[in-house]
C-alpha positions as CSV (number, residue, x, y, z in Angstrom):
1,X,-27.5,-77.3,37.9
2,X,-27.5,-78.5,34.6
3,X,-24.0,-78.7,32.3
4,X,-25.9,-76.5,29.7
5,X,-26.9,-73.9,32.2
6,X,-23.7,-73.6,33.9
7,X,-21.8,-72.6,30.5
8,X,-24.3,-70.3,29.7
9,X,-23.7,-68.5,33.4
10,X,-19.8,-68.7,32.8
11,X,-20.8,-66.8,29.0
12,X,-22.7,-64.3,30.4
13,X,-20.0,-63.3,33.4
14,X,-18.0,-62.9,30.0
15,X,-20.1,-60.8,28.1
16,X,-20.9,-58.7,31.4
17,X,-17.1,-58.4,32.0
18,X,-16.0,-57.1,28.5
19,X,-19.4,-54.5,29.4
20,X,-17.7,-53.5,32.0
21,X,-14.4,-52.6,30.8
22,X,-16.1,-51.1,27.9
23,X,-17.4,-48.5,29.7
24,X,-14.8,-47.8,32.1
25,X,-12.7,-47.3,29.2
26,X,-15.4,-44.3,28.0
27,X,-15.6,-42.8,31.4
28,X,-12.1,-42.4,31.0
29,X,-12.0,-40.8,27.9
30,X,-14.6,-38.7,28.7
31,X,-12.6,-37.8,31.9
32,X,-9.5,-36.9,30.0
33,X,-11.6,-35.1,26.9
34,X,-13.0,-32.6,30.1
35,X,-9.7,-31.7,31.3
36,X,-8.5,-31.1,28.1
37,X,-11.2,-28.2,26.9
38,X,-10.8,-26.0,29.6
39,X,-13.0,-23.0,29.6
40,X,-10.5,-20.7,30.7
41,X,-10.1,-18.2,28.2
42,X,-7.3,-18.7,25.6
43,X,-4.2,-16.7,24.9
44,X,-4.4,-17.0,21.2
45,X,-4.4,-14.3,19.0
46,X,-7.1,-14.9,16.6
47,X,-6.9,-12.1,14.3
48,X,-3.7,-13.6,13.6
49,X,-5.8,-15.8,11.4
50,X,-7.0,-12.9,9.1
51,X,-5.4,-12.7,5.8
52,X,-3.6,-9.5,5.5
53,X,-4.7,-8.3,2.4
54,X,-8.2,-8.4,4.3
55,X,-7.5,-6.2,6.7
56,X,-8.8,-2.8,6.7
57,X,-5.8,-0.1,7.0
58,X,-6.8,3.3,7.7
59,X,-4.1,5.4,5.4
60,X,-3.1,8.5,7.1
61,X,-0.7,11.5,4.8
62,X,2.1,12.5,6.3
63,X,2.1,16.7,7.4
64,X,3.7,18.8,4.9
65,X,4.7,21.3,7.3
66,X,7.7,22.7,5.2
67,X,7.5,23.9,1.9
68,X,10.8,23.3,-0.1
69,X,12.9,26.0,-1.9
70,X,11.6,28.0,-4.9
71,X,13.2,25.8,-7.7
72,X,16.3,26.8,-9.3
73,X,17.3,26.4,-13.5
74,X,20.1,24.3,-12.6
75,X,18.1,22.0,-10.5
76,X,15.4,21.8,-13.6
77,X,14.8,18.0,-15.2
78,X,12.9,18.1,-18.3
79,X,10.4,15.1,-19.0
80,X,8.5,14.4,-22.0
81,X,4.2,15.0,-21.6
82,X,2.4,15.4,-25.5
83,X,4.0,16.3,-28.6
84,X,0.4,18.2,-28.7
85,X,1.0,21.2,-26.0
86,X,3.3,23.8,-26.3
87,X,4.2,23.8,-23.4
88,X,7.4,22.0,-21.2
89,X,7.9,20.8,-18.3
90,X,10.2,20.1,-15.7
91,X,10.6,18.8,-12.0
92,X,13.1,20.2,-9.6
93,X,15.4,17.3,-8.9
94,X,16.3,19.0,-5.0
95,X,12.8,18.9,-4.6
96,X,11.5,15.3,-4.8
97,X,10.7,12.9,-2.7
98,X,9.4,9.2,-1.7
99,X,7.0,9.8,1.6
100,X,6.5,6.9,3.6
101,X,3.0,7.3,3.4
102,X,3.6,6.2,-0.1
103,X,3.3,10.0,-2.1
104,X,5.6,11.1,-4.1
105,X,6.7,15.0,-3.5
106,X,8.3,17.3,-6.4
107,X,8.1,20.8,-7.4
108,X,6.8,21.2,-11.3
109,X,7.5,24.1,-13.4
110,X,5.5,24.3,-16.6
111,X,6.7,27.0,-19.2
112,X,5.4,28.3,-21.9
113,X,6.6,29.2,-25.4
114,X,6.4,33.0,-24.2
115,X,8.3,32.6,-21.0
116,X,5.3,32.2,-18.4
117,X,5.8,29.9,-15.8
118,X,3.4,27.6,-13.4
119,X,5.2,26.2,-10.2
120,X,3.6,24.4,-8.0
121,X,4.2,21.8,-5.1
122,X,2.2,18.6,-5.5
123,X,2.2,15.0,-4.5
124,X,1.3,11.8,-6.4
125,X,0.0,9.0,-4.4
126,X,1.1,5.7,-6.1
127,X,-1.8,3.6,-4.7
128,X,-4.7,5.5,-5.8
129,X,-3.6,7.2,-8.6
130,X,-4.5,10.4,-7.4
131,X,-2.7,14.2,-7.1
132,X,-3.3,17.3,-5.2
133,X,-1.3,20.7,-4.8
134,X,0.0,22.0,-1.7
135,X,1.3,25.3,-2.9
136,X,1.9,27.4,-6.0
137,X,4.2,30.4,-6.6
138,X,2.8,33.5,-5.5
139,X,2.2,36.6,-7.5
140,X,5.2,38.5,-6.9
141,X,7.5,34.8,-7.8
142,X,9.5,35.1,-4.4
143,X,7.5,32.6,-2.2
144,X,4.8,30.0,-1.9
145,X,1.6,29.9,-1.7
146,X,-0.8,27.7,0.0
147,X,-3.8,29.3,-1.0
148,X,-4.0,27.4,-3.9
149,X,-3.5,23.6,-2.1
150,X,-6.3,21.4,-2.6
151,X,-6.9,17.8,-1.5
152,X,-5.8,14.1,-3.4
153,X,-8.2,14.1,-6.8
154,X,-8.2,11.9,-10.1
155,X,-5.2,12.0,-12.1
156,X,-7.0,12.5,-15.4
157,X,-5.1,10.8,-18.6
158,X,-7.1,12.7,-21.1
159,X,-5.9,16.5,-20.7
160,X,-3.7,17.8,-23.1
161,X,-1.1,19.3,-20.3
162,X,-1.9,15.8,-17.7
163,X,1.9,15.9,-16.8
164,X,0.6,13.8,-13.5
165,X,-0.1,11.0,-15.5
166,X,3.1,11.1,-17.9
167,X,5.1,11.3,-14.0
168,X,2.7,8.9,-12.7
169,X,3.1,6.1,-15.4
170,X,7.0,7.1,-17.0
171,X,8.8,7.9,-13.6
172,X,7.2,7.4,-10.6
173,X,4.6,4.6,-10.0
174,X,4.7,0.8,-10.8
175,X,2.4,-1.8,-9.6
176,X,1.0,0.8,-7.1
177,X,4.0,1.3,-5.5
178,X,7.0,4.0,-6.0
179,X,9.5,2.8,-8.6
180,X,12.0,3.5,-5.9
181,X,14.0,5.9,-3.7
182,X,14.0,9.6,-4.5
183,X,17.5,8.9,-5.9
184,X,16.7,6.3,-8.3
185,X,12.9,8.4,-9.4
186,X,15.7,11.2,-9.8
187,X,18.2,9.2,-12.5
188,X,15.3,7.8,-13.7
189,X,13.9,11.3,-15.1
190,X,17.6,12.7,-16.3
191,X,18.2,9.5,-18.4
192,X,15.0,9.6,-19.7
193,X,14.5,5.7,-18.5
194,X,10.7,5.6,-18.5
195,X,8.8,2.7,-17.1
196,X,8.1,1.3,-20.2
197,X,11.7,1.2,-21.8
198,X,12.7,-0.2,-18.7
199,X,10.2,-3.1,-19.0
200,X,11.7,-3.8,-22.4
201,X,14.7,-4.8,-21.6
């Protein structure tokens, strides 16, 4: 055997060699890559993933299965709706309050110049900007009435008497949500702290 042909044999046992290892080194890593996606089912919470504000919520109301006292004078809270109407209006302070289902409950009492009176039991619901009725006085003015109760509808701004809006937008509702407890809705509305003084300072 030639010199020449001797070192080319030794090269390529080298080259063959480092082959070798080459690919043992990929069968391993192939190996370890299989044992490391497992097909057994995992125990991770995907929706935990979802943004919240892209989840669907179904909103339910909360029952109003009791009815609250007829109002009383004493409990009356005047609050400001149009210089426009003649007539005033005033929630029952006793009356109110912040659901967890994000309505706002309160007995209203409009009055007119002549003495007539409207009471009724409603609800403003601070995310939609929607009111319905679940009662008005009855005839005789010694009880409630449910006959009147409709479902949640448009607060409408453009009404001469749209008190829901003035309570929605003075007392009640910022940002979508309730300004606050009961309590606070309550000071609010005796102090005559509307939304948009309160933002002033």
């Amino acid at each position: 055997m030639s010199l020449r042909a001797y070192v080319f044999g030794n090269a390529q046992l080298k080259v063959n060699a480092s082959l070798a290892v080459i690919a043992a080194s990929a069968a391993a890593l192939l190996t370890l890559a299989g044992c490391g996606s497992s097909k057994e089912p995992s125990n991770k919470d995907d929706s935990a993933f979802a943004y919240l504000l892209d989840r669907k919520t179904n909103w339910v109301e909360n029952k109003v299965d009791t009815l609250p006292p007829l109002p009383q004078a004493s409990n009356l809270l005047p609050f400001n709706v149009s210089q426009n109407t003649p007539l005033t209006f005033s929630i029952d302070k006793t009356s109110l309050t912040v659901g967890d289902d994000g309505v706002i409950r309160y007995t209203v009492v409009a009055a007119s110049p002549s003495g007539a009176r409207n009471v009724n039991y409603e609800g403003i619901r601070c995310d939609t900007y929607e009111w319905r009725r679940y009662a008005s006085i009855n005839e005789d003015g010694t009880g409630w009435d449910r006959g009147s109760a409709f479902e949640f509808k448009r607060i409408e701004n453009g009404e001469l008497n749209a008190y829901q809006a003035a309570l929605y937008q003075d007392y009640f509702c910022t940002s979508k949500l309730p300004v606050g407890d009961a309590k606070q809705i309550v000071n609010n509305i005796q102090y005559k702290r509307t939304q948009s003084s309160i933002n002033l300072r």
